[in-house]
SEROKE-356039 format. One line per field, with one value per residue (C-alpha): residue number from 1; x, z, y. Coordinates in Angstrom, 2 decimals. Example, Ala and Ser with C-alpha at 12.3 -4.5 7.8 and 13.67 -1.06 7.14 Angstrom:
# residues 2
nr: [1,2]
xx: [12.30,13.67]
zz: [7.80,7.14]
yy: [-4.50,-1.06]
***
This chain:
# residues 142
nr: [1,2,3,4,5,6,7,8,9,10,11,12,13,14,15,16,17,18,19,20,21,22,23,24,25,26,27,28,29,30,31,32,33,34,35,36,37,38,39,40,41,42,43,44,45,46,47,48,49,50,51,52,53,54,55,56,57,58,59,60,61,62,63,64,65,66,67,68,69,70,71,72,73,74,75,76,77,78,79,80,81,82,83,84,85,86,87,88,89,90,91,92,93,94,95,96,97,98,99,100,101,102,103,104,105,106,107,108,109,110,111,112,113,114,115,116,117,118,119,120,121,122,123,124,125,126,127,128,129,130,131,132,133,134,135,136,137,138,139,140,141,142]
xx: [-16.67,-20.10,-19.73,-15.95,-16.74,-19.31,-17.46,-17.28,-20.60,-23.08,-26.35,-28.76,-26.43,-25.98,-30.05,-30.18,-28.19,-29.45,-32.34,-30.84,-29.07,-31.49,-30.80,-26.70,-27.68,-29.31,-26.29,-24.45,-26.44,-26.22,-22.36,-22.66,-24.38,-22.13,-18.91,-20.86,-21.43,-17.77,-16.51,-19.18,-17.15,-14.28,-15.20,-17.11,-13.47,-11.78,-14.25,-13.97,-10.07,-10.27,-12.93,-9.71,-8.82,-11.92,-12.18,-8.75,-9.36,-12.80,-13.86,-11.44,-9.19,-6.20,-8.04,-6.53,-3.58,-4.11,-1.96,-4.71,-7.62,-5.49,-4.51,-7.87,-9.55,-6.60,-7.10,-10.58,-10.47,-7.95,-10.11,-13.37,-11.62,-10.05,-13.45,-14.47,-12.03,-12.80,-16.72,-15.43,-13.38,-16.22,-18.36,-16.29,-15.88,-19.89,-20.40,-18.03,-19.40,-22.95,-22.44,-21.00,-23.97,-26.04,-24.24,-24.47,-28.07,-28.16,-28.38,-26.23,-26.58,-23.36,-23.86,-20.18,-19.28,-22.51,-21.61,-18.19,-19.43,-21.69,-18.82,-16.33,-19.01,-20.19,-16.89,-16.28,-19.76,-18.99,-15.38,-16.83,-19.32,-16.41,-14.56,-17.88,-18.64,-15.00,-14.64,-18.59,-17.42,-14.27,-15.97,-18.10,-15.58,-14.33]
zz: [26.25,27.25,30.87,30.51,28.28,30.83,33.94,34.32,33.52,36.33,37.30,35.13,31.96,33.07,33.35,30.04,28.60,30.44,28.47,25.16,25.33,22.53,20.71,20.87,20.70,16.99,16.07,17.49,15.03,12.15,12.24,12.70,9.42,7.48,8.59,7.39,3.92,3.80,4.18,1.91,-0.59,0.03,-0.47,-4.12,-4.90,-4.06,-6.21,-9.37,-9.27,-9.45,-12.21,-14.64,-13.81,-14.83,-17.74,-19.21,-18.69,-19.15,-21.83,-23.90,-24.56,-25.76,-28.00,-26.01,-24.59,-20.82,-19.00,-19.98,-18.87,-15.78,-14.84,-15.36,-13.03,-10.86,-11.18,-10.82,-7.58,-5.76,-6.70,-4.94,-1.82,-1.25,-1.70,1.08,3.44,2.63,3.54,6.42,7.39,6.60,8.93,11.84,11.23,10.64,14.08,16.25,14.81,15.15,19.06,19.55,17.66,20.30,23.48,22.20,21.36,17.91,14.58,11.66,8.29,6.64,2.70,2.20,3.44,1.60,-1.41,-1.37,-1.05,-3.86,-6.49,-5.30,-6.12,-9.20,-10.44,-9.80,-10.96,-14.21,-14.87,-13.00,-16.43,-19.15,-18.09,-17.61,-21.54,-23.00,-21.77,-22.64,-26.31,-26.27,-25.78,-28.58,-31.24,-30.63]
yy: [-7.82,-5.85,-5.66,-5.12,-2.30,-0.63,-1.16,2.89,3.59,5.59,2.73,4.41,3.99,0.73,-0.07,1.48,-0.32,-3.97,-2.59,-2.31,-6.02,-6.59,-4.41,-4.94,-8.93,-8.00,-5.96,-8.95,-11.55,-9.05,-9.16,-13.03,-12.74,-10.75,-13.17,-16.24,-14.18,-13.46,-17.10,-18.25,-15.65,-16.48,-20.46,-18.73,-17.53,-20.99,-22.80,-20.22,-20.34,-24.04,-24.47,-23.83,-27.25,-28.62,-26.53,-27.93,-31.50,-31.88,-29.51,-27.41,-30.57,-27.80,-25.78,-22.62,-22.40,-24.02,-20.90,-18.41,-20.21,-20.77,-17.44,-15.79,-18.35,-17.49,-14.06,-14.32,-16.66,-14.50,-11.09,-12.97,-14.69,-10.96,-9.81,-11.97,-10.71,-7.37,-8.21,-9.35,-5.91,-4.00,-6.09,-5.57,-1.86,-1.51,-3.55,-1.55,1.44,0.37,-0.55,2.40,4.41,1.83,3.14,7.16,6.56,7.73,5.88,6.63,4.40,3.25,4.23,5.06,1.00,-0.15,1.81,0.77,-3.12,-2.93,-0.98,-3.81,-6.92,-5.85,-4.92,-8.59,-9.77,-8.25,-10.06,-13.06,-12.69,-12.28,-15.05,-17.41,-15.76,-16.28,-19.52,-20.45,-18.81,-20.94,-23.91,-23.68,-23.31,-26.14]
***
């Protein structure tokens, strides 16, 4: 995709930018990064939307009604694995738009997608927290 992308480029762009291959290799492992950190969300939001299962054979033995406990973990689940995909959109729009800050020669940081990323997780964080309380809470009225 590099050379294909600087076919039409005069030789002393092109030595400039053999010269930056480390730099575009780092933006390269950086991406790499962020994609493993979305599928490791997304596997987060798999394993919270099936700790309802556990919950109602294990521990609440029917105290509350098994649908709730269900749906929030369902709720909960889907809301992290879409957070995960979103990491991973945001990844790929941060990496095209940091190679093409690479090839311009000019650095621009990101806080709108970083911003945006950190509103989204804590929002999730938080009701990640309220169902980890109400079900903690359920469990010991029992």
């Amino acid at each position: 995709m590099f050379f294909r992308r600087h076919r039409q480029l005069t030789e002393e762009q092109r030595q400039s930018h053999i010269r930056d291959r480390r730099v575009h290799l780092a933006n390269e492992r950086t991406f790499l990064a962020w994609i493993r950190t979305a599928v490791a969300i997304m596997a987060f939001g798999l394993v919270v939307d099936k700790f309802s299962i556990f919950t109602q054979k294990y521990i609440l033995n029917q105290v509350v009604n098994p649908q709730t406990v269900s749906m929030m973990s369902d709720i909960m689940g889907l809301s992290i694995v879409v957070l995960g995909c979103m990491t991973g959109i945001l990844a790929a729009i941060r990496y095209v738009r940091t190679e093409k800050d690479i090839e311009r020669g000019r650095f621009r940081p990101s806080i709108i997608l970083d911003l945006l990323f950190t509103a989204v997780f804590l929002t999730l964080a938080s009701f990640l927290i309220l169902h980890l309380l109400n079900t903690h809470l359920i469990m010991g009225s029992t």
